[in-house]
NUNUFI-88707 format. One line per 5 residues: their letters; for each residue x, y, z of N, C-alpha, C, O. Coordinates in steps of 0.05 Angstrom, whole numbers. Example, Ala and Ser with C-alpha at 12.3 -4.5 7.8 and 13.67 -1.06 7.14 Angstrom:
<pts>
AS	264:-114:156:246:-90:156:264:-66:156:285:-66:169; 257:-45:142:273:-21:143:258:1:157:268:23:161
</pts>
This chain:
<pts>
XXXXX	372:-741:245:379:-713:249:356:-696:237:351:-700:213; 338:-672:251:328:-655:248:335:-636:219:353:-619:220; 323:-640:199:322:-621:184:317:-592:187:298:-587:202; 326:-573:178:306:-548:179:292:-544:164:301:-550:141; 259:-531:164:242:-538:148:248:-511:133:259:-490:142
XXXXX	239:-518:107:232:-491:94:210:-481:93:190:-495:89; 207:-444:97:177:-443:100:173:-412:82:185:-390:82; 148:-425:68:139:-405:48:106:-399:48:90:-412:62; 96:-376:30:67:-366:43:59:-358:10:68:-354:-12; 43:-360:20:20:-358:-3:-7:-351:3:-18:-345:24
XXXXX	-18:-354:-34:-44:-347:-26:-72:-362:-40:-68:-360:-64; -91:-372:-38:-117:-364:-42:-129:-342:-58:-148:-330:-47; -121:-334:-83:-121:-315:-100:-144:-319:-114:-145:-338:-128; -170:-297:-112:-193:-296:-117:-191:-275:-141:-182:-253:-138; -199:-283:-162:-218:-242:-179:-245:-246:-168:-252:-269:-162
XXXXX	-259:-229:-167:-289:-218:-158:-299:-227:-188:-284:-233:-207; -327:-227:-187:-346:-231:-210:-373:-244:-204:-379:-246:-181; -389:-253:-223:-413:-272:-213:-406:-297:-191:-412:-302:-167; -392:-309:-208:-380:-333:-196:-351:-326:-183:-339:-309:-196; -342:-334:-166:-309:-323:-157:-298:-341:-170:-312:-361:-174
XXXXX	-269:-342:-180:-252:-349:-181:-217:-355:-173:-201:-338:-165; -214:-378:-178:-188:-379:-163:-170:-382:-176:-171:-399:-194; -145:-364:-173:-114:-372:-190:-102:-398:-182:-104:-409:-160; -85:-408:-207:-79:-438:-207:-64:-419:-226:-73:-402:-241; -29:-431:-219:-11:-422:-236:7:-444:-241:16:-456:-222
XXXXX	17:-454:-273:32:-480:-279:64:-472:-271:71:-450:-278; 81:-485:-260:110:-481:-257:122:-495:-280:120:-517:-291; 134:-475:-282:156:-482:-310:170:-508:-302:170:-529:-316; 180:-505:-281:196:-529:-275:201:-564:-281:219:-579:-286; 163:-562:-276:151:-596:-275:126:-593:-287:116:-615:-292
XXXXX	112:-571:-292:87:-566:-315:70:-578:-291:51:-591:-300; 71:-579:-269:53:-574:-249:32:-564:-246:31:-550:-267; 8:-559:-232:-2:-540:-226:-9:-543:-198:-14:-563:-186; -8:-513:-187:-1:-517:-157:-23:-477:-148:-32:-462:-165; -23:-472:-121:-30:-454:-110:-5:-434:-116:19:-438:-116
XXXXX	-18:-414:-119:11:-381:-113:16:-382:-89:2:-375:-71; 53:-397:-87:67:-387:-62:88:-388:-72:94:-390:-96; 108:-385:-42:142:-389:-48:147:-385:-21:134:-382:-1; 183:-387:-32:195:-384:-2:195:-359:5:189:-341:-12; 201:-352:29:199:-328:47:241:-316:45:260:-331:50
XXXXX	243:-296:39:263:-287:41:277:-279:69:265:-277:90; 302:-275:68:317:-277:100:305:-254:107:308:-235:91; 290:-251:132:280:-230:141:256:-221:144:245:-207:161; 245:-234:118:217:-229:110:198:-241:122:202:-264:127; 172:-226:130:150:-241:149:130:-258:120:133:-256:96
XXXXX	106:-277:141:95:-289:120:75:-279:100:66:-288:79; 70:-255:116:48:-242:102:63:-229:79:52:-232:58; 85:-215:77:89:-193:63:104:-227:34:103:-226:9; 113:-250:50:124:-265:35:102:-280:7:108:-288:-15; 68:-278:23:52:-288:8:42:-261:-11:35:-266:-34
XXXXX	40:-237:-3:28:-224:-12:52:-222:-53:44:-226:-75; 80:-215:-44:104:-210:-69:93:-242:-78:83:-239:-100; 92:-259:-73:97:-289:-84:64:-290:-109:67:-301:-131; 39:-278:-101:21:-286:-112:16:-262:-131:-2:-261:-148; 38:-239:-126:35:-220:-141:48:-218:-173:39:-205:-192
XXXXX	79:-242:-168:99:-255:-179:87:-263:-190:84:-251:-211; 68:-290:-186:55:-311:-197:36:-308:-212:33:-322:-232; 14:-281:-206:-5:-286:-234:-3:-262:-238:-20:-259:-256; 8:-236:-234:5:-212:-247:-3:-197:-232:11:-177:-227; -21:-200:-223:-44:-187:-210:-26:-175:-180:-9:-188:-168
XXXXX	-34:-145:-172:-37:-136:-143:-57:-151:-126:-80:-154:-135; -49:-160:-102:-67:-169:-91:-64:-159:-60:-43:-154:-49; -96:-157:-43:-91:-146:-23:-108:-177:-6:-128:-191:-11; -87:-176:16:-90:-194:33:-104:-200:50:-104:-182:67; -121:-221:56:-143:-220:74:-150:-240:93:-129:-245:105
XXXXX	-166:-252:101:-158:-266:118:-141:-292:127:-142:-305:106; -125:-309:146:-111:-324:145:-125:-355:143:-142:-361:159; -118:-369:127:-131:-393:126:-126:-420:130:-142:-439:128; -94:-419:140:-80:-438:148:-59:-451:138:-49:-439:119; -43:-481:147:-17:-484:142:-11:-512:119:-20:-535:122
XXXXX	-1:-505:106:-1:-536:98:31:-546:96:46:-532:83; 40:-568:106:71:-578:105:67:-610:90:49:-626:86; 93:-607:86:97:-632:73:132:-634:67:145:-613:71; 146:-662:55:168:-663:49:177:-651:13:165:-657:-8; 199:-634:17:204:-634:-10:232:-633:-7:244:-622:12
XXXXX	245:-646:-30:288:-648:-31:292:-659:2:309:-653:18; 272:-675:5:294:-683:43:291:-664:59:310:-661:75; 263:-639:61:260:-629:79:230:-613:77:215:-606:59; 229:-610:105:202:-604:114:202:-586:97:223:-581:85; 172:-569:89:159:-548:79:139:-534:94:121:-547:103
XXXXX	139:-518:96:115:-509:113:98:-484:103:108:-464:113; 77:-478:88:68:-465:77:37:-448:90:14:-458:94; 45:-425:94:19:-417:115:12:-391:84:25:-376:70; -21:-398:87:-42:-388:58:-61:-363:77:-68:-362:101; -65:-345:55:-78:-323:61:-110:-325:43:-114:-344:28
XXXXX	-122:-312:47:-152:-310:23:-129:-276:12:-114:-260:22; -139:-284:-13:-132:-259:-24:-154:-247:-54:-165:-259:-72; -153:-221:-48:-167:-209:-73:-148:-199:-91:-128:-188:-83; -153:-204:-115:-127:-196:-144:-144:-163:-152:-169:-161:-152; -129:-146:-156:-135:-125:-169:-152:-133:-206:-147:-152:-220
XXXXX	-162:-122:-209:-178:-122:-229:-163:-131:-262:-175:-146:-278; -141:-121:-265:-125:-123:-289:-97:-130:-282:-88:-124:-260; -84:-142:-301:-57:-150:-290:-41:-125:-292:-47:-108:-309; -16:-121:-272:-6:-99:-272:22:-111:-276:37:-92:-273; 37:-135:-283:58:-149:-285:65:-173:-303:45:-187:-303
XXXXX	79:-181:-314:76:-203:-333:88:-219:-302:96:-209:-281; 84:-246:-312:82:-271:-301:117:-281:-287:133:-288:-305; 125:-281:-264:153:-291:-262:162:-313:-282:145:-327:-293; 183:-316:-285:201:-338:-301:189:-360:-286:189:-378:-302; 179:-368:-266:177:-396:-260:154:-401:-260:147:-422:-249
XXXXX	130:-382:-275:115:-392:-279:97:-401:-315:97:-384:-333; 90:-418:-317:93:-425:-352:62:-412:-360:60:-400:-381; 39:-416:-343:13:-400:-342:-2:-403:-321:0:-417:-301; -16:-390:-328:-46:-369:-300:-74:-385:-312:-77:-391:-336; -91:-391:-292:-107:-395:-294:-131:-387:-282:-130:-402:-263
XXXXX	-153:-374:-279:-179:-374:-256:-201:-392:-274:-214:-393:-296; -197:-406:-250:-217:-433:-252:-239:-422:-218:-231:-413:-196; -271:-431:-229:-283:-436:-205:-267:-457:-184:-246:-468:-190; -282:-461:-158:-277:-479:-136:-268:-498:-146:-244:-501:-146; -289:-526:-162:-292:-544:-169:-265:-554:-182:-248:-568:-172
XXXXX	-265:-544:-202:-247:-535:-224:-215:-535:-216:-195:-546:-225; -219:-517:-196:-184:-503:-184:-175:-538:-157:-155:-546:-146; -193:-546:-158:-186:-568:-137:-181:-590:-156:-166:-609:-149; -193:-590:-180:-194:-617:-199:-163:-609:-209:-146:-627:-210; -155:-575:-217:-126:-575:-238:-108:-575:-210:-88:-566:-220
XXXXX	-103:-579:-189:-78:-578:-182:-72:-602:-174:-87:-618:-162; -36:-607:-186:-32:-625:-190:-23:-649:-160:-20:-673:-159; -23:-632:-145:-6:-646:-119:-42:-653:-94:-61:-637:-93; -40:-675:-82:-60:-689:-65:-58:-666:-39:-77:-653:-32; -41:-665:-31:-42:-636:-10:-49:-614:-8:-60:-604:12
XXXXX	-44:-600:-33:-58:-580:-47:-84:-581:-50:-101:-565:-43; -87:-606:-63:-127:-610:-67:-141:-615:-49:-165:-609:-47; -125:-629:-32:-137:-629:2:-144:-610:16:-166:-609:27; -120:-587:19:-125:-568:33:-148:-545:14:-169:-534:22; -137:-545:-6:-161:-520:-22:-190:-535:-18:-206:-519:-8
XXXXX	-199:-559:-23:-227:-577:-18:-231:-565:17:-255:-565:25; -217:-558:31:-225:-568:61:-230:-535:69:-246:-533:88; -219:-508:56:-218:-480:64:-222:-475:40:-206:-457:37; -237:-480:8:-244:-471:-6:-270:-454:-1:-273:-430:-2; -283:-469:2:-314:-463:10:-324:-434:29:-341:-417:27
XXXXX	-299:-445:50:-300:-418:67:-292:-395:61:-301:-373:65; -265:-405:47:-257:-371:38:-279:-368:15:-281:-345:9; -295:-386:1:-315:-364:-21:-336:-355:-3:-350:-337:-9; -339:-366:20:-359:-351:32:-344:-321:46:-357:-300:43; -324:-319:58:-317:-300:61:-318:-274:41:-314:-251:48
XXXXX	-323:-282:18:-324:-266:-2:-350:-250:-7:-354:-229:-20; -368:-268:7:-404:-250:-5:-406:-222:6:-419:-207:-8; -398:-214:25:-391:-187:37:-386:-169:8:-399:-157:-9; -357:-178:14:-344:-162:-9:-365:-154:-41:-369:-134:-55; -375:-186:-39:-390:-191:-72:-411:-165:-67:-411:-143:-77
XXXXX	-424:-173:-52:-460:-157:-36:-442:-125:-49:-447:-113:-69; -420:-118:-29:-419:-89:-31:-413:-85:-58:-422:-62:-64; -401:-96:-78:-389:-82:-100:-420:-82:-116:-427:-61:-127; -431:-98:-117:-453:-97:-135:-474:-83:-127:-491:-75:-143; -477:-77:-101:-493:-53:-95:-482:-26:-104:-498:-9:-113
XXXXX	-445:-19:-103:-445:7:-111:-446:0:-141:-455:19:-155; -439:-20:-155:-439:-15:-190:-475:-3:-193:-481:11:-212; -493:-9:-174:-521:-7:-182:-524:19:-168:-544:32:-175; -510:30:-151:-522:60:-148:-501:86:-178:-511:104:-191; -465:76:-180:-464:78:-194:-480:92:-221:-470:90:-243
</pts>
C-alpha cells in the first residue's frame, strides 16, 4: 500500500563574507546535524514553507533565491520529499532559534558537508554545493564594490 509522502522545503542558507558560509543547525531531538527545513503546512506552498523553516532554524531573515532541487528519502514508514532553495540570511539575527533546534552553525562548504549528520544530506549539499557558492560571486562582486565606493 502506497504511503503518502511527506513533503517539506528548505534551504541552502548562505551569510555573505570573504569566504561564504553555510547554516548547519543541530535538532534537539537526536543532536543531529542536518540542513534548515521542515514540513510544509496545510496550504502552504514550498517556497513560502522553506523560506518560515530556515528563518525558524537559525534566526536569521532570509531572502530566497534560486531553486536547487529535491531530495527524498524514508522517514517513520514514509516517503519525504524535500525540495531546497539557495538562500541569503540577513546580516544579524532577528529571532532566537525554534525549540527544535539545540544550535546554529556557519561552517564553509567543506566543513558544512563533513558536520551533517545524515549520507543524503552530504550527498546532496557535495553535488549543488559548489554551484550555489558560485551563484553567489555576483552578489559577492556587487556588495564589495559598493562597501568600496561607500
Amino acid at each position: 500500500m502506497a504511503r503518502t509522502p511527506i513533503l517539506a522545503a528548505g534551504g541552502i542558507v548562505f551569510r555573505a563574507g570573504v569566504k561564504p558560509q553555510i547554516a548547519v543547525v543541530q535538532r534537539s531531538k537526536d543532536n543531529s546535524w542536518v540542513l534548515p527545513k521542515g514540513k510544509l503546512k496545510p496550504k502552504e506552498n514550498a517556497v513560502s514553507a522553506a523560506r518560515r523553516e530556515a528563518s525558524e532554524e537559525t534566526g536569521h531573515d532570509v531572502d530566497v533565491r534560486e531553486f536547487l532541487g529535491v531530495i527524498s528519502y524514508w522517514t517513520s514508514g514514509r516517503p519525504k520529499i524535500v525540495h531546497f532553495w539557495r538562500m541569503q540570511a540577513a546580516d544579524t539575527p532577528g529571532r532566537a532559534l525554534t525549540s527544535d533546534v539545540k544550535a546554529m552553525k556557519w561552517l564553509g562548504l567543506a566543513s558544512a558537508i563533513e558536520r551533517l549528520s545524515t549520507p543524503h544530506e552530504q550527498a546532496f549539499l557535495q553535488h549543488v554545493g559548489r554551484h550555489a557558492v558560485e551563484l553567489m560571486e555576483p552578489e559577492r562582486r556587487k556588495a564589495r564594490s559598493t562597501k568600496s565606493i561607500a
